[in-house]
N, C-alpha and C positions, 0 to 999 in steps of 0.2 A: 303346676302353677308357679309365678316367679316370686310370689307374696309381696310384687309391690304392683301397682298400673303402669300402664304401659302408653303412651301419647297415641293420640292416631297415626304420628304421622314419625315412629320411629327410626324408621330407616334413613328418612332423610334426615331427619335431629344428629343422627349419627352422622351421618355424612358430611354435613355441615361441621359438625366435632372438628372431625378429622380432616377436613380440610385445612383449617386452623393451624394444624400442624405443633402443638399444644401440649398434648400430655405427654406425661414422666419428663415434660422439660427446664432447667433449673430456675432457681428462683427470681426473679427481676423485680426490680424495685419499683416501678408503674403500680403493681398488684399487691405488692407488701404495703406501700404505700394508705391503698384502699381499705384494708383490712383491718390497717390500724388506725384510722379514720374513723373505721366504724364502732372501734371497742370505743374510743375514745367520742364520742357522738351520742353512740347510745348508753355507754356507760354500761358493759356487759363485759363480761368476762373472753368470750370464744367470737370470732370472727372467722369466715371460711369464704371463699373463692371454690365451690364444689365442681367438677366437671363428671357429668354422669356417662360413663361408659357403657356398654352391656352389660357387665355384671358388678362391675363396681363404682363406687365415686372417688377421683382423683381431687386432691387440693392444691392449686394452683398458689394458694398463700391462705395463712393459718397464723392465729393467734390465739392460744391456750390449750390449743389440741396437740400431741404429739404425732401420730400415725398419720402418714402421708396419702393414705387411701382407706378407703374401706367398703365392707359390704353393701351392694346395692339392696338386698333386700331387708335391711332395718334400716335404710338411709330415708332420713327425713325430706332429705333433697327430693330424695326419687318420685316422693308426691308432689312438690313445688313444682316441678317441670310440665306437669300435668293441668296447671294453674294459669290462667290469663293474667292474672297480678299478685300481689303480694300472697303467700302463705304464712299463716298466723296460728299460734299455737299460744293460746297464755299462757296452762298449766296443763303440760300431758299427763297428770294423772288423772285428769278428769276427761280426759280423749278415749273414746272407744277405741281406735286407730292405733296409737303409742302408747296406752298405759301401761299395757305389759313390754314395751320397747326393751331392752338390755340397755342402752343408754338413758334408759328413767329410770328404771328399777337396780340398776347396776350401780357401780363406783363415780358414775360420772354425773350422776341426781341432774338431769336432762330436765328443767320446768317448764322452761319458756323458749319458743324458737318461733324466729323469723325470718322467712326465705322469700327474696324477689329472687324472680326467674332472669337467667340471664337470656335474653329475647335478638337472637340473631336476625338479620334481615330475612325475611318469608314468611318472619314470625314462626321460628324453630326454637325452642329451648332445650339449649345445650348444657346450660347446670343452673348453677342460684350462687349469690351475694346470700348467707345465712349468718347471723345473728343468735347465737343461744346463751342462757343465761342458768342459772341453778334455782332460780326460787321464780315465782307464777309473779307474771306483769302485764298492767297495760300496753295496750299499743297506739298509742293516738294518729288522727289523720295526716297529721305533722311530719309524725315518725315514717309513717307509710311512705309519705312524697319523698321522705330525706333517703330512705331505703332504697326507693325505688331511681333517684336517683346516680347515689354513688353505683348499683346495678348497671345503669347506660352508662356511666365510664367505662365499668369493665368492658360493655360490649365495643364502646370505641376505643380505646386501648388495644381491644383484639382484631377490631380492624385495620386500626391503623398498624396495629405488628403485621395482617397479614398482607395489606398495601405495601408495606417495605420488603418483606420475601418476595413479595412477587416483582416487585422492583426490582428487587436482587437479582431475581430468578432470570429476568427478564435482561436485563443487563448483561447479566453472566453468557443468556442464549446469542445476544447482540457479540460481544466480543468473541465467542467461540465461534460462529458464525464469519467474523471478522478477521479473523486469524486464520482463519480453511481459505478467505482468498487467494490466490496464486498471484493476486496483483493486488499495489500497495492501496489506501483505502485513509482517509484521514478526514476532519469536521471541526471547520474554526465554528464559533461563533458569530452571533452578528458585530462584537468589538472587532473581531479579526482575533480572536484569542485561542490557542487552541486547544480543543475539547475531547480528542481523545483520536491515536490513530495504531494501524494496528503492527505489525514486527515488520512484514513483509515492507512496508512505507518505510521504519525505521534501516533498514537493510539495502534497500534501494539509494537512499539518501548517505552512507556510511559514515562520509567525512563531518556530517552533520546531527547526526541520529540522539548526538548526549542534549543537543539542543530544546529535540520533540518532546516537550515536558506542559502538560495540562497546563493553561494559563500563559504560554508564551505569546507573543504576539508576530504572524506572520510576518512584518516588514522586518523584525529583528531577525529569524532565523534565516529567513533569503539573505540578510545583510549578513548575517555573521559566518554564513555557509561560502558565499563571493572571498571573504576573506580568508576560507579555510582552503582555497581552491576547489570548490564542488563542482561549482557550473565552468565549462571549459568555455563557454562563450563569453564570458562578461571578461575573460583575462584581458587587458589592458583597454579595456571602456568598460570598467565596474561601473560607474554612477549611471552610465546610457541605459547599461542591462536592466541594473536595478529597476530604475524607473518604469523601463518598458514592462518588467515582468509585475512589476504591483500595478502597472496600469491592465494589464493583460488578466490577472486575478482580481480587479474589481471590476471590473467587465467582460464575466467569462463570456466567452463563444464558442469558436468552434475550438476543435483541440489544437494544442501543440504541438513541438516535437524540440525535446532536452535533452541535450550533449553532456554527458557526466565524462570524469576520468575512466578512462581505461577499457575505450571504446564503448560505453554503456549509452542506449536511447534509452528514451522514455517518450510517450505519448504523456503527454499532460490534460487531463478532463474536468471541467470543475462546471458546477453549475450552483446558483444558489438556493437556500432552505427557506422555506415558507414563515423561518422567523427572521430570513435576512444574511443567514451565515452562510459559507461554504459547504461542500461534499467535492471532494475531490479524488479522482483516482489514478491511478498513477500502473502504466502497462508498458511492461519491458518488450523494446520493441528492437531493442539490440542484434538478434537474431535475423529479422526484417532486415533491417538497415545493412547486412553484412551481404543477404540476399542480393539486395538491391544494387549494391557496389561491384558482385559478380557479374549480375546483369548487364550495369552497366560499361563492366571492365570488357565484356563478350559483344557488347554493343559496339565499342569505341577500340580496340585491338582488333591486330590481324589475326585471326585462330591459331598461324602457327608460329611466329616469329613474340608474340606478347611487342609491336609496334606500335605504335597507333595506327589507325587503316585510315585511310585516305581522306574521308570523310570528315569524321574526327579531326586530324590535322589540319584537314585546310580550314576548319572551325577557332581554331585554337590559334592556329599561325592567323587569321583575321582579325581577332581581339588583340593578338600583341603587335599588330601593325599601328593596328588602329592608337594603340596606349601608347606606340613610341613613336607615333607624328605627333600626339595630344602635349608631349610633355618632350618634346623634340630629342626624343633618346637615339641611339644608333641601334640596328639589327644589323646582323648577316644571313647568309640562307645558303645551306650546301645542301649538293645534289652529289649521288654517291652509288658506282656501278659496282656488281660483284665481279669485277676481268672472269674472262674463257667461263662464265659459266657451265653454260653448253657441254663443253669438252668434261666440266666435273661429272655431270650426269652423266654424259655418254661415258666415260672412264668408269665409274666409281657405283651410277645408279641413282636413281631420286631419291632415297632415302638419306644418301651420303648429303647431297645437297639442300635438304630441307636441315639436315644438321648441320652443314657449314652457315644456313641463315639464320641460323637458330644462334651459333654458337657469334659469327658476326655482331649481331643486336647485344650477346651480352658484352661481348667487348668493348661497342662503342659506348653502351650505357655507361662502363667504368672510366671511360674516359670523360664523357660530357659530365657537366654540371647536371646538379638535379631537377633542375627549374626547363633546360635545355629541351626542345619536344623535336622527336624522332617516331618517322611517319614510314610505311612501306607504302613505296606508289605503283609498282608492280613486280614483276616476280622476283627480282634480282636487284630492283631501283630501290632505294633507300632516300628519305631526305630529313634533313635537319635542320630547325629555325634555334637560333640562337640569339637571344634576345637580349640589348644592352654589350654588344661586340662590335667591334668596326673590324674594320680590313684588315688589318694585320694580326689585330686576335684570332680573325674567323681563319685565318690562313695557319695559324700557329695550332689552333684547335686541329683545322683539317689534318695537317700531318702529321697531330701525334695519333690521331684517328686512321691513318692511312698505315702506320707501323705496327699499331696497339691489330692491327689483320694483318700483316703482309709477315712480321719476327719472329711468329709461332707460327707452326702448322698446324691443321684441324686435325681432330683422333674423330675417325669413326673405326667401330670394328676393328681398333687394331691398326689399323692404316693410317699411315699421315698422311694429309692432303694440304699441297701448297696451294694459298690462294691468296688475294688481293682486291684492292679497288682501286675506282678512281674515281677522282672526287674535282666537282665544279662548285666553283665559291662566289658569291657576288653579295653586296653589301646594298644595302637599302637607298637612296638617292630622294631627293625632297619631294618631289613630283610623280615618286614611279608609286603601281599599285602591287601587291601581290604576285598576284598574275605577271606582270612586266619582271620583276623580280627574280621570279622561277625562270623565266624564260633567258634569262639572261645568266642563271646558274649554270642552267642547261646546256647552252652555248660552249661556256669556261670547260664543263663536262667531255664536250664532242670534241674541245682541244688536247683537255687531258687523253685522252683514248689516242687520238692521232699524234699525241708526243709519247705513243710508248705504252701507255698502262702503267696502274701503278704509280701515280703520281697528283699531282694537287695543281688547278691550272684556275688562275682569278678572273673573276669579269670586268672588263675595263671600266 
């Protein structure tokens, strides 16, 4: 036998306890508070916050008692709980129940006790608000209500503690959650202020990362980020960017795509919260974007020479026609043979000769300008648009381009092989198209070859 009763519905009483999260934990001033409320209310010596365990009762705050637990089975509490309201004791020497208690017959002359149950939602009681006094007392209906009570404090104290663990809890699962993404993850509010984002965001953002601080407001950190050089697109039109990107974040839609330093994309995704604010995610797409650039360099190159392929150039060479009639600039356009190729192969082998065009294209690249586009138009043909040159530039280009092949010989294997070009030049004219252009390269080309090889021959 446990020598005290037992609730019906003890298990869950317990469970409910220990949800709480509650015992042996230190003292808080909510609950000291209550305790001494109640010495001072009802004008009694001892005040208790009881929490009834399985075999003991814990004191969550105490006034006049020293021991911070005790036995369940002389605890007064342990019958309160058993109680739908108030438990009342005037004088336990006149109790069947408590008269022979150790806390009445004992040092502690136990007379009068009053315990509301502390009544958790389901209506579980999990301990009692007690009240005990040394000498035998009324209890009026007064008393009862006042008791009963500071009692539903304690029990909304304990919920509102466990409202905020579980906020905790729940916060805590939220950022830990948040920090396992692989991609960055951020959440203004509806001012635009923001609310909380996680490392991976801070990390992606670098030059800006000291900024993301709870409460900032996003037009200032896009503003102050432009200034710190973050976004490599706003360099010399910051105010345009600016604008565009807070117009583009108060109007998400579809995603983005954000150019940081140091080769870095970003997809930018944002949509807004049902209170008006941001979520925003942020997916490194850098690795894509390098993808994409191979593709297209396999696209727009000749597989073996790294030239542009024909295609490609005559794309390229039409847009700068078109830009230097618009704004009446000068081009030139050379056309450019590999001499005796033929004889290299037959002598030396296709191999030798894939590497004398291989090593060709790097040569003229170090000559031309960067901006300069060089195009293979068939096996051995080369051409060149030089954009912003007249005639006499384009002729002084061609033959440092004619020497930069002809002064070295090529190494394959060990071997030198002499070789050469020749090169036809013709310069743009007000009226002519592309097409008429080449053709007229071409021409200067078929002169060169017939004065020799090896030489640089203009088109009238």
């Amino acid at each position: 036998m446990h020598g005290y009763p037992l609730p019906e519905n003890e298990i869950q009483r317990l469970t409910k306890l220990r949800e709480y999260q509650i015992l042996d934990s230190l003292p808080e001033a909510t609950y000291d508070r209550v305790v001494r409320l109640a010495t001072i209310n009802f004008n009694v010596p001892i005040a208790l916050i009881s929490l009834i365990e399985d075999e003991r009762q814990w004191f969550k705050a105490k006034i006049g008692f020293s021991e911070q637990d005790a036995s369940r089975s002389t605890s007064f509490c342990a019958h309160t709980i058993c109680q739908d309201d108030i438990y009342v004791i005037e004088n336990a020497l006149n109790s069947e129940v408590f008269s022979q208690n150790p806390s009445v017959i004992g040092d502690a002359h136990v007379r009068f006790y009053a315990g509301a149950p502390l009544r958790a939602p389901g209506g579980l009681n999990i301990g009692t608000l007690a009240i005990i006094d040394t000498k035998p007392r009324k209890f009026s209906d007064e008393e009862v209500w006042s008791l009963r009570c500071l009692a539903e404090m304690v029990i909304d104290a304990l919920e509102m503690r466990s409202m905020i663990d579980r906020a905790e809890r729940s916060e805590q699962r939220l950022i830990d959650a948040m920090e396992s993404l692989p991609n960055g993850f951020v959440l203004y509010d509806k001012n635009d202020r923001l609310v909380i984002c996680n490392q991976r965001y801070r990390d992606l953002y670098a030059k800006s990362a000291d900024l993301m601080v709870p409460g900032a407001f996003f037009s200032e950190i896009i503003r102050k980020g432009v200034e710190r050089g973050q976004y490599i697109e706003a360099v010399g039109r910051e105010e345009e960017w600016i604008a565009k990107r807070l117009k583009d974040h108060n109007n998400p839609g579809e995603p983005i795509e954000q150019k940081l330093p140091d080769d870095k994309w970003l997809r930018v995704q944002e949509r807004r919260t049902s209170e008006g604010g941001f979520v925003g995610f942020r997916i490194d797409i850098s690795q894509l974007k390098q993808q994409e650039r191979k593709l297209e360099q396999l696209a727009w190159t000749d597989s073996l020479t790294s030239a542009l392929n024909r295609h490609r150039f005559m794309e390229l060479a039409g847009k700068e026609l078109d830009r230097a009639k618009r704004h009446n600039h000068e081009m030139s356009f050379m056309l450019l043979d590999a001499d005796h190729f033929k004889q290299i192969n037959d002598e030396y082998g296709h191999a030798a000769g894939d590497a004398v065009l291989i090593e060709l294209v790097k040569r003229s690249t170090k000559v031309l300008r960067a901006h300069d586009l060089m195009g293979r138009f068939g096996g051995e043909e080369f051409c060149v648009l030089l954009p912003d040159v007249d005639a006499a530039g384009a002729a002084r280009a061609a033959e440092r381009l004619r020497k930069a092949v002809a002064e070295l010989p090529f190494i394959f294997e060990g071997q030198l092989i002499k070789a050469s070009i020749s090169i036809g030049v013709a310069t743009l004219a007000a009226d002519e198209g592309l097409r008429r252009l080449m053709k007229r390269a071409d021409t200067a080309l078929y002169q060169a070859k017939n004065a020799g090889r090896d030489c640089v021959q203009s088109a009238a």
